[in-house]
N, C-alpha and C positions, 0 to 999 in steps of 0.2 A: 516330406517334400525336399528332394536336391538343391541347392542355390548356393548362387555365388552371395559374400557375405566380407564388407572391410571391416576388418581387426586390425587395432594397433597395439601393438607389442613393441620393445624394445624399441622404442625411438623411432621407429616404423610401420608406415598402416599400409597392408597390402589386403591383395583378395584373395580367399579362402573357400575351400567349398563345404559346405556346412547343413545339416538336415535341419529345416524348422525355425531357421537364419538363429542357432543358438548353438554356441562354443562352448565348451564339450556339447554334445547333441543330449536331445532331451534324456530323462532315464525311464524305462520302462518299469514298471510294476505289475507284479502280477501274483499267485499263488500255483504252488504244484499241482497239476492236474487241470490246467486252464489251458484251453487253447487260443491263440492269437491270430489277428489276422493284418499283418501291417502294410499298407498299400504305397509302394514306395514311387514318385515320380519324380522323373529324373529333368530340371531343370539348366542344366548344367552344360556345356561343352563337352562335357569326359563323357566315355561309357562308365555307368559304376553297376555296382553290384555291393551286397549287403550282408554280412555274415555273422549269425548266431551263435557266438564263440563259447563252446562249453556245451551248448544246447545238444541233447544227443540225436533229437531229430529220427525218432525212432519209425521207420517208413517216411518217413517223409524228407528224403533227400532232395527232391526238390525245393526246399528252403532253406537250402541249408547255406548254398551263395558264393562260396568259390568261383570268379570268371574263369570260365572253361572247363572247370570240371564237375560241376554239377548244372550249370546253366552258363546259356551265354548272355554279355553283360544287357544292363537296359541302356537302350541308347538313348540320345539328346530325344525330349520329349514322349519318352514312352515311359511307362510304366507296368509294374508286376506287384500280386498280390503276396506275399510269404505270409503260408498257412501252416501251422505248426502247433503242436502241443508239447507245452512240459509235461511229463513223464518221470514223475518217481525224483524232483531232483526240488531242492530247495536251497536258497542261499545266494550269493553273487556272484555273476557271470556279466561279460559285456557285449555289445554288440558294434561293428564296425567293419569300413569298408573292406571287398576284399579284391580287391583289382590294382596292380599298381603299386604306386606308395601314396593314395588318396585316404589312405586310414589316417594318416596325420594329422587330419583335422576333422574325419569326419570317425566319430564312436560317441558311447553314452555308455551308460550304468542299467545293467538288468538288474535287478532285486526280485529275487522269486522267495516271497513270504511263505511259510508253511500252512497245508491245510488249517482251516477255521476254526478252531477250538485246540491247535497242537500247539503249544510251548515251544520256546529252543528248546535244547538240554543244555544248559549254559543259563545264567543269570540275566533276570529279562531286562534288558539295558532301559534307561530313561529316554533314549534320543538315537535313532542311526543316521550318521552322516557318509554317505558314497567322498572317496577321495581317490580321485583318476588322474594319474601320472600321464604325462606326455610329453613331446619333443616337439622344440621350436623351430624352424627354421626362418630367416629372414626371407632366404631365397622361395621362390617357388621348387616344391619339392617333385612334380611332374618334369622338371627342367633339367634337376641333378642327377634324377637316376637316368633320365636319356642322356643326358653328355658320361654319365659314367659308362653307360653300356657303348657308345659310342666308343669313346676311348678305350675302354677294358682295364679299365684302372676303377679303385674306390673313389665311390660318390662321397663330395663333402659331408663335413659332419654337423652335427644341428650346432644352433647357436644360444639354444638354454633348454631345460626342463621348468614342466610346467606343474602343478598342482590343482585342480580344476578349471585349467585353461589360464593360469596367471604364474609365472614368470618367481614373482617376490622380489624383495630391495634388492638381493644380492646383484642383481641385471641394474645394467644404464635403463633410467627412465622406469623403472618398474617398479618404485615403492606405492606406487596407488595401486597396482595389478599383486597384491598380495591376498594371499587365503587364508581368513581368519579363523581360525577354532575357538565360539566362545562358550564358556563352561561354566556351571555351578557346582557348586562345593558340594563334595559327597557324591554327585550323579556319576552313572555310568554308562557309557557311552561306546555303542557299535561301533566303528569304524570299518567300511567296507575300501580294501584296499583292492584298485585295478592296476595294473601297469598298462596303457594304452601306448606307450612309446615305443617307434620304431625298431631302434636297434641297441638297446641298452639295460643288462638286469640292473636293479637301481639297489641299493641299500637306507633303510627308509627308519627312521627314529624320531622321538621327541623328549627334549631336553628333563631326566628327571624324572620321567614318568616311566611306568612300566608297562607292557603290552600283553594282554594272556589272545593267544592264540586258541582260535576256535571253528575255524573252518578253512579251508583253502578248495579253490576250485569247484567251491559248492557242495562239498562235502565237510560234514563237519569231522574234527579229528579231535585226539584225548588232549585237554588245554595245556597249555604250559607257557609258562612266563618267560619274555625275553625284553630287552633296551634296544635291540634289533632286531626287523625284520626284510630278508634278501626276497625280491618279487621279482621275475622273469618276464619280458612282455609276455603278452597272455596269460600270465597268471593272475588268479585273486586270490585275497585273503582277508577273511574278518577276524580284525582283535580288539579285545574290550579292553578300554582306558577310564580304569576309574580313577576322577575329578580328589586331589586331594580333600581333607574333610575339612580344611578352613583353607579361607582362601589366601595365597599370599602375596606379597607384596613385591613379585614379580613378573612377566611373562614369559613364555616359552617359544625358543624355538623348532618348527617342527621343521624338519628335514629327507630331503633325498637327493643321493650322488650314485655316481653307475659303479656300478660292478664289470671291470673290461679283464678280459683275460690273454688276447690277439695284441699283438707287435703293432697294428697298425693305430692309429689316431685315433681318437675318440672324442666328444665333448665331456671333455673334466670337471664340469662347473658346478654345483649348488643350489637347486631349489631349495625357496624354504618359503614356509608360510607360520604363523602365530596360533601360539596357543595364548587366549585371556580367561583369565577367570570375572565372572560379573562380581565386581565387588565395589558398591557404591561410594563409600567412603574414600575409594584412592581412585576413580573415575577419572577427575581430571589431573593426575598426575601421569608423567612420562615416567614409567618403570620401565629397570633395568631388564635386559633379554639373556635368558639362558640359554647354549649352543648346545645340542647332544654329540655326544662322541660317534661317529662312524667308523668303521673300519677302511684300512687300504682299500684305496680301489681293487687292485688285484689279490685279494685276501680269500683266497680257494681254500684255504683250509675250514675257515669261516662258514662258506658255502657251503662245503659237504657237511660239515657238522649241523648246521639249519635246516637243511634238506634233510637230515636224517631222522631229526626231530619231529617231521609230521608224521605222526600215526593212527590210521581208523579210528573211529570207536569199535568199532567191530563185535559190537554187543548183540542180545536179543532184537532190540528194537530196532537199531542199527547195524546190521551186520554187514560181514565184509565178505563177498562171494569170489575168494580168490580160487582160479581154476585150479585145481589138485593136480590135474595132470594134463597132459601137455600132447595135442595131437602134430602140431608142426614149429618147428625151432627154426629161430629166424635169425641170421648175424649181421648188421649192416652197419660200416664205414661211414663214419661224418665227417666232414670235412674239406678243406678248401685244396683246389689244386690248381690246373693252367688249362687255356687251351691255344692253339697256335692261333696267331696275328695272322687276320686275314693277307692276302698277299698284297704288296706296292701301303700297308698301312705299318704307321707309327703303334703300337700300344703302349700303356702304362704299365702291366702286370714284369713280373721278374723276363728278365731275359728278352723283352720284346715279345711277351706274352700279353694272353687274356686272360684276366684272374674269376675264377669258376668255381664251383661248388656240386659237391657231389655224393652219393648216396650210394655204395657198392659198387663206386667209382662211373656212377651214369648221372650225368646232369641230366636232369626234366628238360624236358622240350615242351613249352605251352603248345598244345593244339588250338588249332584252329575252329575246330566242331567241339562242342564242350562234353567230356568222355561220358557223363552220365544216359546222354541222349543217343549220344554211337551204340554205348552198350542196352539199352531197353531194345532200340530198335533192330536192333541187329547189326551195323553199321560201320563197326568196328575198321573194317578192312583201310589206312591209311591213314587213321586215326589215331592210333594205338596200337602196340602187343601184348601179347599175354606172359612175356618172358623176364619180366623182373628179376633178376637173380637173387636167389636167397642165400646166399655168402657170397662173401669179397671174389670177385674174379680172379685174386692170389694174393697170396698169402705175403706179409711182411712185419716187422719192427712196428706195427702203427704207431708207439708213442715213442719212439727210439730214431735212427736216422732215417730218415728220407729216403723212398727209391731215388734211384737216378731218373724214371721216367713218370714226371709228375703231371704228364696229361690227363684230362679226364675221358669218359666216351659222352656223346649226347643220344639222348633217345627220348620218346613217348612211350612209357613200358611202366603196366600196373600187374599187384601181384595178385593170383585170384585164391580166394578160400572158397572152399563149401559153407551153407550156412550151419551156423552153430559150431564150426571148428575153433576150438582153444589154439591161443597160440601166445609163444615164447620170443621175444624181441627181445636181443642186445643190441643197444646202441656203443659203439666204441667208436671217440675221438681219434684223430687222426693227428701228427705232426707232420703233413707231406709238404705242406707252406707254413705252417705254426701250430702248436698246440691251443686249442679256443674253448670255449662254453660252448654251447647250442643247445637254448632250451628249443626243445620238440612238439611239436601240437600235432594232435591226433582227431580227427573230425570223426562226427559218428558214435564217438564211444568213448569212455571210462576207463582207465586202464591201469592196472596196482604195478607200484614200484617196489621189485621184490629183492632187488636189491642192485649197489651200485660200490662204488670200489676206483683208484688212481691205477696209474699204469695197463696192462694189458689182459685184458680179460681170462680167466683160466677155467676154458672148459672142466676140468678136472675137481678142480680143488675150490670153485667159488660159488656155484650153485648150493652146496649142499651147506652153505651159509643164507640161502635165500629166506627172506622172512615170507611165511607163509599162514601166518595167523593175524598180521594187524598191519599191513603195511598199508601206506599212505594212496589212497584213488584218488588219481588225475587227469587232469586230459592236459597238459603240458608240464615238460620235467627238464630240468636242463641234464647234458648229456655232459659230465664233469672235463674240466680243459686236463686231458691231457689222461680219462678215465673213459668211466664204461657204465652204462646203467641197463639195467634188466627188468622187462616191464612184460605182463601178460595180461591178454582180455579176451573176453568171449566172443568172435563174429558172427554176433545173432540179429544183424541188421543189415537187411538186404542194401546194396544201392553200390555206388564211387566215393569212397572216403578218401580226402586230402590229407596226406602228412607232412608238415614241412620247418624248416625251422621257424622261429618266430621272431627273430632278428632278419628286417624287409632287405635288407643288403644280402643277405646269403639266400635269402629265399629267389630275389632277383637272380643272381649266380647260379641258379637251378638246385638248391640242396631241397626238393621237396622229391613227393613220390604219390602213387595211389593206390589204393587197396580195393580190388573187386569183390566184393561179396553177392555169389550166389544167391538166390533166392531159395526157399528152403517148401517143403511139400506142401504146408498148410497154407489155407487161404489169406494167413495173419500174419504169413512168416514170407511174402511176397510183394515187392515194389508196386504200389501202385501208376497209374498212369502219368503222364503228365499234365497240369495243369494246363487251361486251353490257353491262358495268359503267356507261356514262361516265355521270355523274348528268345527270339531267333539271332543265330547269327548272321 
């Protein structure tokens, strides 16, 4: 259930819209191979809509919850059933609004446990605890992106992160809104890590301790120990923290700061929440807190070296079904550019511009009819085209100087595949306003990162470096500030997959896209109908 919901945070208690009147929203549990049926109703003012982030929603695109591209939103007092099955996928994934910037306060924790009798492959921890990053804002966050889009300048920036919805000392007013970790000696301990934060990769540690990495994006990958871990909004990650073997006479603190790569403002500031260990003897003493070391904020080198670290298991049991070869290659430009200030209007972007986002230089245009329902029914005609260009409209320097002509184009324009076509995606950064991050989310599907690299992509000479035996599956990858990443997946799921960046500021800016997949000749390999509930626009 949708509702409005007072939270007080930082010194301030405003209303919030929230699933279940419970901050972060509840967590869903479930097992691979389980189907769900979640009935959502929308109490609220806003239209919203609900999105299964990770979930691959296999035929079942209609659950999948993007406003206006796989459905249009539920309005004030309606409701819709999302009917979906996990499929083949185990681990943590989350789920949150997808309309707007109303995912700020409304997401939760999936935990999708594995079949009944199957082990991890990893050491079976004592306790899992879900830990969901997020971003605060004082202001209402429906108010900032409209006066941003209004103006065409950046929307303000939050005013804390959060750690399951609580702030920590570091904030005015917020040492009773702290996230406690408490531990006993010797135990070890899941930690399911989400980034649910707007617009910020975060750099995430705990003082002392060491981290072994074991799944990311719901896929488990070969472990390796790290004192840091970089998470991308929409990404997850489980790492096991095994509890020192005695307990000591300290506490810990656990930490996360953004990772910003872009010229413009950011919130710079410090969650942190506590690690205790139960140790009854020092119970009622005030021990000292140990801080962990993060890296710079803008520490890209960092980045690419972390990102490089995740790799399949790619075994018997687990294997890695990277496509061999390659039926269509795909090149698209990320990145932020301009669009002209309407006329008789002031803007904020450079030059008395609109500052925009774009994708083989076409800013998305939300429609109005939501495409998944244009394309079933035939409907397409004013909707949508079918001409997404598969390379840059021309050719330039992308990480070198700037064109002169930094506009972008706008359109409603998806790419179409046949079903079951393999295909090859470079993402390459752009500097046409600045060189930035942009981690990527890919609805629909799973997709291996076969390789990535700084400066400018070289058809020639960088594929034949691509890993093709064990690279990391994910359905979000950040696109390196001022690099290029090469990801390939199979289109063997009929329906409108949304791509877009996962930072809501660039996504608002148009940097998203959609991908048509045909229906394929079996009766297995074809969209079913639509639900008779799905709301109307």
């Amino acid at each position: 259930m949708i509702k409005l919901q007072n939270v007080t945070r930082l010194c301030q208690t405003k209303s919030i819209v929230t699933v279940n009147g419970q901050f972060p929203g509840p967590r869903i549990i479930t097992r691979e191979g389980d189907r769900l049926l979640i009935k959502v109703v929308n109490h609220v003012p806003n239209n919203i809509t609900l999105h299964w982030h990770g979930v691959k929603q296999l035929r079942s695109g209609w659950a999948d919850g993007p406003a206006y591209i796989t459905q249009c939103p539920i309005q004030t007092g309606q409701s819709y059933t999302y009917n979906f099955t996990v499929t083949g996928q185990r681990g943590t994934l989350f789920w949150h609004a997808h309309i707007s910037w109303l995912r700020a306060t409304v997401y939760g924790p999936i935990v999708i446990l594995p079949k009944k009798g199957v082990p991890y492959p990893f050491p079976q921890p004592d306790k899992e605890v879900p830990i969901v990053f997020g971003e605060w804002w004082k202001a209402d966050t429906e108010t900032i992106i409209n006066q941003a889009t209004q103006t065409g300048g950046a929307p303000n920036i939050s005013d804390a992160y959060t750690i399951n919805g609580l702030p920590g000392p570091t904030y005015n007013c917020s040492a009773k809104d702290t996230f406690k970790l408490k531990v006993k000696p010797g135990k070890t301990y899941l930690l399911r890590l989400i980034n649910a934060a707007l617009n910020d990769e975060l750099f995430f540690g705990i003082a002392n301790h060491t981290l072994t990495v074991v799944e990311a994006d719901a896929v488990y990958v070969k472990p390796f120990k790290t004192h840091i871990v970089l998470i991308t909004p929409g990404q997850t990650t489980n790492v096991l923290l095994k509890a020192k073997s005695k307990a000591p006479t300290t506490n810990f603190i656990i930490a996360a700061r953004p990772y910003a790569t872009g010229p413009a403002a950011f919130d710079n500031t410090t969650t942190t929440g506590i690690l205790e260990y139960m140790n009854p003897s020092v119970s009622t003493i005030k021990l000292p807190l140990l801080k962990p070391s993060l890296p710079q904020f803008n520490d890209t080198a960092f980045a690419m070296k972390f990102s490089q670290k995740i790799r399949s298991l790619a075994n018997s049991k687990f294997p890695a079904n990277i496509p061999q070869t390659v039926d269509r290659h795909f090149f698209f430009t990320v990145g932020i550019g301009v669009l002209p200030c309407s006329r008789n209007q002031t803007c904020q972007g450079p030059n008395n511009t609109r500052l925009a986002a774009a994708i083989n230089n076409v800013s998305f245009v939300q429609p109005n009819t939501a495409l998944l329902q244009a394309h079933f029914f035939n409907q397409s005609q004013g909707v949508y085209t079918n001409d997404f260009p598969a390379n840059p409209t021309f050719k330039f320097n992308y990480t070198g100087t700037p064109p002169n002509n930094t506009n972008v184009k706008t359109g409603t324009k998806v790419a179409v595949m046949a079903f079951n076509t393999t295909v090859e995606l470079v993402m390459q950064d752009t500097s046409i306003v600045s060189a930035e991050s942009h981690p990527l989310h890919l609805h629909g599907f799973n997709f291996f990162v076969v390789g990535q690299g700084f400066g400018n992509f070289d058809p020639n000479n960088d594929p034949p470096k691509f890993n093709l035996v064990d690279p990391a599956e994910r359905n979000t990858i950040g696109v390196p500030s001022g690099g290029w990443v090469a990801i390939r997946f199979r289109a063997d799921n009929p329906g409108v997959w949304f791509m877009h960046c996962h930072l809501e500021v660039h996504t608002s800016w148009g940097l998203k896209m959609a991908w048509l997949v045909m229906d394929g000749k079996r009766r297995n390999q074809k969209l079913p109908p639509p639900p008779s509930d799905l709301p109307k626009c």
